[in-house]
C-alpha positions as CSV (number, residue, x, y, z in Angstrom):
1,X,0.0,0.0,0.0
2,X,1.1,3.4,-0.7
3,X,2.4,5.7,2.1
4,X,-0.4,7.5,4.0
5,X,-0.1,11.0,3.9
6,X,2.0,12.8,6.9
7,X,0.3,15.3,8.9
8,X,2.7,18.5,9.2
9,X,1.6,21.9,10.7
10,X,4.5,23.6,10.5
11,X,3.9,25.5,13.8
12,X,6.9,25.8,16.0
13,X,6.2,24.8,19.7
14,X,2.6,26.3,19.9
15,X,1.1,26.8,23.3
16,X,-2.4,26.1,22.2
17,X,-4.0,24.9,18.6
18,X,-8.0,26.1,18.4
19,X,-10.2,23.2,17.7
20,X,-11.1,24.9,14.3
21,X,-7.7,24.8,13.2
22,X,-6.9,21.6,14.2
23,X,-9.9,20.2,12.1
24,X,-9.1,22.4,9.5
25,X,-5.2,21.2,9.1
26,X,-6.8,17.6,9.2
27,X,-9.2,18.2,6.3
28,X,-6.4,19.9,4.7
29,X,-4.9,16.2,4.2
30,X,-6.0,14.1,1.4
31,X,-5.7,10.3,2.1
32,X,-7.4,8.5,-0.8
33,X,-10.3,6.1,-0.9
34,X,-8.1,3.2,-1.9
35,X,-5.4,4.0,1.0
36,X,-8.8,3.6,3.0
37,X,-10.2,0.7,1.2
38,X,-6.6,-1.0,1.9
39,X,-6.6,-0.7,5.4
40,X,-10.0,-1.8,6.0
41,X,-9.6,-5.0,3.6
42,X,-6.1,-5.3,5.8
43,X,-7.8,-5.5,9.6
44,X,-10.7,-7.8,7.7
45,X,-8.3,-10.4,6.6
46,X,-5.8,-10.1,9.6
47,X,-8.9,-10.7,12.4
48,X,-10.6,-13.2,10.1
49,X,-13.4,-12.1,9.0
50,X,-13.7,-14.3,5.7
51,X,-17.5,-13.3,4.6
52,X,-17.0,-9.4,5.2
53,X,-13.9,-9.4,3.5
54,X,-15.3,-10.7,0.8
55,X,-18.1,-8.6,0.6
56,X,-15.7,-5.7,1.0
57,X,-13.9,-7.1,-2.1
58,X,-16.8,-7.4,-4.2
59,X,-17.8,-3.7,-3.1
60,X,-14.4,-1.8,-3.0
61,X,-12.5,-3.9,-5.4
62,X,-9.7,-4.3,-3.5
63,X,-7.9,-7.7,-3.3
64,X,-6.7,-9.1,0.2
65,X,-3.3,-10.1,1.2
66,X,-4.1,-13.6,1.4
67,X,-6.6,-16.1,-0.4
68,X,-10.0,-15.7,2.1
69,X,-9.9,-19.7,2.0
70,X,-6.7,-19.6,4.2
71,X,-9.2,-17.8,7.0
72,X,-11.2,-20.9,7.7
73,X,-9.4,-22.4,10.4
74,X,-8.9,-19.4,12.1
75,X,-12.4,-18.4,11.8
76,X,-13.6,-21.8,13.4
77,X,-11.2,-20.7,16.2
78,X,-12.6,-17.8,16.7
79,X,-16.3,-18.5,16.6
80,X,-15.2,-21.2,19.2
81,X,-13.8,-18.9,21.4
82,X,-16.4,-15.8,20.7
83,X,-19.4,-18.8,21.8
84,X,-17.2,-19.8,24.6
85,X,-16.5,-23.1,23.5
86,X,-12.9,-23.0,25.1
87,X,-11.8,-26.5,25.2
88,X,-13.0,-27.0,21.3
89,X,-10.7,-24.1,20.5
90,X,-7.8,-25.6,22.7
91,X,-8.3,-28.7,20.4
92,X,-8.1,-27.0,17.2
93,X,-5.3,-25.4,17.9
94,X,-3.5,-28.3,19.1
95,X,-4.6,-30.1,15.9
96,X,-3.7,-27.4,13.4
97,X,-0.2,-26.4,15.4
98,X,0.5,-28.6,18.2
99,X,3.6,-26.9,19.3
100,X,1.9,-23.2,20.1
101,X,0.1,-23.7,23.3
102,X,3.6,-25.3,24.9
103,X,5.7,-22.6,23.7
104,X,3.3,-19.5,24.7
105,X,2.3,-20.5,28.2
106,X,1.0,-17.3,28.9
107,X,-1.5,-18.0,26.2
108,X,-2.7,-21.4,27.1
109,X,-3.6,-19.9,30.8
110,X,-5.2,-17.4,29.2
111,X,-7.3,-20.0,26.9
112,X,-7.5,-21.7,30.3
113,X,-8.3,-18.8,32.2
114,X,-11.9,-18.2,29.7
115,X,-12.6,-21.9,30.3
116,X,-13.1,-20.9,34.1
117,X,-14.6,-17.9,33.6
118,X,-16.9,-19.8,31.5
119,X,-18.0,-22.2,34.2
120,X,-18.8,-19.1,36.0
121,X,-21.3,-17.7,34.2
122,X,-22.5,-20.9,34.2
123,X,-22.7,-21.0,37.3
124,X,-21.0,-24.1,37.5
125,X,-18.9,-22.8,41.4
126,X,-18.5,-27.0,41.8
127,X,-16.8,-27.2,38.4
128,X,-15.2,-23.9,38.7
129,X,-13.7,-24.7,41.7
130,X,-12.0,-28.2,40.5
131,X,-10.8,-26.7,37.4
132,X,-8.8,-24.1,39.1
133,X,-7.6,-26.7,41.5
134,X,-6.8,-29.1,38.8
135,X,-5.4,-27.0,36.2
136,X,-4.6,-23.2,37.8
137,X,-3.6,-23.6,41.2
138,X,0.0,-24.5,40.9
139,X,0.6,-21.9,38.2
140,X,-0.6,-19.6,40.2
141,X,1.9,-20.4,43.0
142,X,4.5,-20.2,40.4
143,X,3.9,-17.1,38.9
144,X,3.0,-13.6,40.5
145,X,1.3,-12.0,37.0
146,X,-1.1,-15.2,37.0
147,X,-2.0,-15.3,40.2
148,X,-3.0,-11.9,40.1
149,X,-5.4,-12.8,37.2
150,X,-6.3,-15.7,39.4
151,X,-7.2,-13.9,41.9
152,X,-9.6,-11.5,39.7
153,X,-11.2,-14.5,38.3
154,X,-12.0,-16.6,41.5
155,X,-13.2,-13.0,43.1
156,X,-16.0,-13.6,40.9
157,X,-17.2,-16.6,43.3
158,X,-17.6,-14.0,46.1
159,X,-20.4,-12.0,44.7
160,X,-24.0,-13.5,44.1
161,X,-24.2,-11.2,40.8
162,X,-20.7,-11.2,39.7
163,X,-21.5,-10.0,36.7
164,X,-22.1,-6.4,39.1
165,X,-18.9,-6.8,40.6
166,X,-15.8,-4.8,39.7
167,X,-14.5,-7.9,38.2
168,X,-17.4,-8.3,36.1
169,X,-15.3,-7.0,33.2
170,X,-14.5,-10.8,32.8
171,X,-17.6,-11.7,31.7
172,X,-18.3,-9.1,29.1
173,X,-18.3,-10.6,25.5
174,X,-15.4,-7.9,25.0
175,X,-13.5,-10.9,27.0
176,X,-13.5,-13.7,24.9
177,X,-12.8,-11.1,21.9
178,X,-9.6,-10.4,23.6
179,X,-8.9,-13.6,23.7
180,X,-9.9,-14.8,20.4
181,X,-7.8,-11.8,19.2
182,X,-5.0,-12.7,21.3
183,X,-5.0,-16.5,19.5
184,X,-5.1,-15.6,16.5
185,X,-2.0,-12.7,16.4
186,X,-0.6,-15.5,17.7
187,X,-1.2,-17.9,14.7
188,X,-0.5,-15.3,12.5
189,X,3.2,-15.0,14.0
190,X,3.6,-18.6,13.8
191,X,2.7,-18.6,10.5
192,X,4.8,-15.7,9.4
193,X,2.2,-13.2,8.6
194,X,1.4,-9.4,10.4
195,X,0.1,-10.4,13.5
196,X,-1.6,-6.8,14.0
197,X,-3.4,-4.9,11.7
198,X,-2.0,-2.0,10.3
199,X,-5.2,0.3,10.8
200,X,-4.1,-0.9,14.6
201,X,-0.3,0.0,14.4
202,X,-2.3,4.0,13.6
203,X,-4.3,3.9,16.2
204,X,-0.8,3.3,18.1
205,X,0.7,5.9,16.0
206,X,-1.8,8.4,17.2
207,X,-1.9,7.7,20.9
208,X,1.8,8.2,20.9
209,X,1.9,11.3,19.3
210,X,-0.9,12.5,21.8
211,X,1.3,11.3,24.9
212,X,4.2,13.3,23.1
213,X,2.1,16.7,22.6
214,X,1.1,15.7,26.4
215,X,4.9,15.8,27.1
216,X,5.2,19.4,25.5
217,X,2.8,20.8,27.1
218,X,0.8,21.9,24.3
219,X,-2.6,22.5,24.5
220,X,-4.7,20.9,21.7
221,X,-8.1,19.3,20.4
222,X,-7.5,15.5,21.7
223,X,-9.2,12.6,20.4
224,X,-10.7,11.1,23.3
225,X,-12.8,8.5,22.3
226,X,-11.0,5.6,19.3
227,X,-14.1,4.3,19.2
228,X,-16.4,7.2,17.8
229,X,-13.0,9.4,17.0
230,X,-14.6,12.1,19.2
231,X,-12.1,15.1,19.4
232,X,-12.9,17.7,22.4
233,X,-11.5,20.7,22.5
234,X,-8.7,22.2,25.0
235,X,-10.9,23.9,27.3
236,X,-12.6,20.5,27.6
237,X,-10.0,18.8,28.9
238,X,-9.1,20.0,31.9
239,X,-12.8,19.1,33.5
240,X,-12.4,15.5,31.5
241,X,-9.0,15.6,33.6
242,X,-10.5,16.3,36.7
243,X,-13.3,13.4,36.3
244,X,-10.8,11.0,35.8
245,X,-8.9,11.9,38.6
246,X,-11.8,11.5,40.7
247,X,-12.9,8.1,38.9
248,X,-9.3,7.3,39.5
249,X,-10.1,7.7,43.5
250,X,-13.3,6.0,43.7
251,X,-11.1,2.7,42.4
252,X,-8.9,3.2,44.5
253,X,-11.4,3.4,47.4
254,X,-12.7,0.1,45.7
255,X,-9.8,-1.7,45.5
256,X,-9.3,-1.0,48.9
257,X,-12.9,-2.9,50.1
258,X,-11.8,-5.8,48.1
259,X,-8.4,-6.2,49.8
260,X,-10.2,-8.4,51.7
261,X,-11.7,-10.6,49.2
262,X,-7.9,-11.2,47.1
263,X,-7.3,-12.3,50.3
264,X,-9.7,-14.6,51.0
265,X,-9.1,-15.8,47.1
266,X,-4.8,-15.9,47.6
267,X,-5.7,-18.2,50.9
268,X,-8.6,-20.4,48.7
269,X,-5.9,-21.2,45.4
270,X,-3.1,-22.1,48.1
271,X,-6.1,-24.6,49.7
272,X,-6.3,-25.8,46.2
273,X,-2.6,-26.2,45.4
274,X,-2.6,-28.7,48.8
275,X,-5.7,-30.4,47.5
């Protein structure tokens, strides 16, 4: 794909940029409809999603990377994961690349990790509980970044709606997407291919250059929201600041009342580990 076009302002050290002329240097730059196309056809392909791509090719023209075939077993992966059929997904990646879960252990607990979580919403605490014993507990022990994800995930057997707790993150949908998106950058790496889409690698782009205007001091029209690209002005900002901070105190506040509870759940996976 051709270069996307560079944004330059040619302003030396500003100490603020007006919303209006912020969106007016943006419109200034011309970033064509096939650049557009590209990256669009690009995050299709890269996340697998065979049938949209190929509707996008019909409709834009453009011709994926890859042949759309080459998506299926990553698709039946996916939907696996995304329908939270976790241990069908562990199979088909141990039949399609046998040696991936036992070089990335971090991934297999996480595959691991949405099989529990899974018994949770189930509300399976019986299963739950012998599954972290059998197949958790010791790693837990071993290592201090899984245990804490332990921890958040067995907290979930402390609340009667744990879907209303602070931990109930976990079972958002958003969850197993992580997951499923975490897999499947993984088999792209094993098979040689871009692992992250490049409309992704922008996004990244774009945060860091924010952090680095952050860093200057300079006062200008951030995009707050990647989602719905909202941009607020400078004048916003400072309230939006102030909110956070606060948010950022009520968590803290929150963490605090569930000291208790990682407690009780540090104390219930070393129970387990002896069992």
């Amino acid at each position: 794909m051709s270069s996307l076009a560079i944004m330059n302002f040619g302003m030396e050290k500003p100490d603020e940029i007006s919303k209006v002329e912020w969106m007016g240097k943006l419109q200034s730059v011309h970033i064509t409809r096939a650049d557009m196309n590209k990256l669009i056809m690009n995050y299709l392909v890269t996340e697998g999603f065979k049938e949209a791509a190929e509707k996008f090719k019909m409709e834009s023209g453009i011709q994926p990377d890859i042949n759309p075939d080459e998506l299926d077993d990553r698709i039946r992966i996916r939907d696996a994961i995304q329908n939270g059929r976790i241990q069908e997904a562990i199979s088909l990646v141990n039949d399609l690349h046998p040696e991936l879960l036992d070089n990335d252990r971090y991934l297999y607990f996480h595959l691991q990790q949405q099989h529990l979580i899974e018994l949770i919403r189930e509300k399976n605490i019986e299963g739950a509980l012998d599954y972290a014993q059998t197949h958790l507990a010791e790693r837990g022990e071993e290592n201090p970044e899984i245990l804490s994800e332990l921890e958040r995930t067995l907290a979930l057997l402390a609340f009667e709606e744990p879907e209303k707790s602070p931990f109930g993150e976990l079972l958002h949908l958003s969850q197993r997407q992580k997951v499923a998106s975490e897999l499947n950058a993984a088999i792209l790496e094993l098979d040689s291919t871009d692992s992250t889409p490049k409309l992704a690698n922008l996004l990244k782009l774009l945060l860091w250059s924010q952090e680095e205007l952050d860093k200057a001091k300079v006062k200008y029209p951030r995009m707050t929201d990647l989602a719905t690209g909202t941009i607020e002005d400078a004048g916003n900002q400072q309230t939006d600041r102030r909110e956070r901070e606060n948010q950022t105190y009520d968590n803290e506040m929150d963490l605090k009342e569930l000291k208790s509870t990682r407690h009780l759940n540090h104390a219930l996976i070393k129970e387990l580990v002896k069992h």
